[in-house]
N, C-alpha and C positions, 0 to 999 in steps of 0.2 A: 552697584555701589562698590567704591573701592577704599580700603583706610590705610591713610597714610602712617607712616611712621617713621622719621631718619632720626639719627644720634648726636647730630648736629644741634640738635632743638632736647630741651629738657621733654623727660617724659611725662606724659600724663599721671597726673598725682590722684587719681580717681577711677572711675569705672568708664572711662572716655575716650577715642583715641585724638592725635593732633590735630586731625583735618580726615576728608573724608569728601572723594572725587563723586559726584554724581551725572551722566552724562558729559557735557564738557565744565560742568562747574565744581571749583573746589571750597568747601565750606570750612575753615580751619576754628577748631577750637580757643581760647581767647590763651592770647600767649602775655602770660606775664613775666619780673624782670629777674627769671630764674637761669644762670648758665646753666650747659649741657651738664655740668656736675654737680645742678642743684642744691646751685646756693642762688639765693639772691644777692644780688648785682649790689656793691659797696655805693654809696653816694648819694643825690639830691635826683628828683623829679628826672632832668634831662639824662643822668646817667641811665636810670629806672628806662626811661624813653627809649635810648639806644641799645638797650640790650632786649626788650620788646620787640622791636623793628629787627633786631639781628633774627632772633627767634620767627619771627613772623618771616621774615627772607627764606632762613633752611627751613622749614614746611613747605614754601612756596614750592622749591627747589624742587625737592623732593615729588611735589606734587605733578613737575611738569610745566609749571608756571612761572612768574617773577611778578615785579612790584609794579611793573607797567602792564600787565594783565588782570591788576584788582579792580573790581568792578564797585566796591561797596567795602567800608571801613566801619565799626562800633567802636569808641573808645568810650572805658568805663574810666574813671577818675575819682581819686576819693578827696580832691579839695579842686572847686573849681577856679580859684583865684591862682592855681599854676598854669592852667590854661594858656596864657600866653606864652611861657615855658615850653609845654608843651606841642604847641603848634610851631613854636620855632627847630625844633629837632623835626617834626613831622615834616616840617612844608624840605627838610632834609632828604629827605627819601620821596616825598611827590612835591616834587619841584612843577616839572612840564604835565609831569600827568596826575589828575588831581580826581581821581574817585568821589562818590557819593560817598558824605560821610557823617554819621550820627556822633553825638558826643555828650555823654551824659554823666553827675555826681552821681555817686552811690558811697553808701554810708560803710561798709567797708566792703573788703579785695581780697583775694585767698591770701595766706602768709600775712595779712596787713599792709599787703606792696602798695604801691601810692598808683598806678596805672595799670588796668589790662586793654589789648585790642585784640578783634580776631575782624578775621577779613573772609570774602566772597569773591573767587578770582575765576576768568577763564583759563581752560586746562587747553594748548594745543591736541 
């Protein structure tokens, strides 16, 4: 096992690291909508969206990977009715290539942020 880490990506606010290579798979921790200077991201749902995915990108990076190597996506969401929101920022980032993907409300999100996701990607 190998654990990821770059500066790109806010750090783990816990006992956890960002992601974490196993064989050729990278398992990332669920990247919510915090810049590398640990703040949460100004704005509504799709803001929140695009700086998740940014986050969720430099892990990738880092990992060896990119966004056309994820095999599997989780989005946790704390109001399902942005959902369509949502998937429009996403279908942003998997356009042509479109991972397995779970997508579920939960009652709340660290910090209160409105989205987290964490993904499952092949590592070259």
């Amino acid at each position: 096992m190998k654990k990821v880490f770059t500066k790109d990506a806010p750090e783990a606010i816990g006992p956890y690291s960002q992601g974490m290579i196993v064989n050729n798979l990278f398992y990332s921790s669920g990247q919510i909508p915090l810049t590398k200077e640990m703040e949460i991201v100004e704005g509504g749902i799709e803001e929140q969206t695009h700086q998740v995915m940014s986050n969720v990108k430099a892990v990738l990076k880092e990992a060896g990977s990119s966004l056309d190597q994820v095999v599997k996506t989780t989005v946790f969401i704390k109001d399902m009715n942005q959902f369509p929101q949502i998937n429009d920022v996403y279908g942003q980032y998997f356009s042509d290539h479109q991972p397995a993907r779970s997508c579920v409300e939960v009652a709340r999100l660290p910090k209160d942020v409105l989205i987290e996701i964490e993904v499952i990607a092949l590592v070259s």
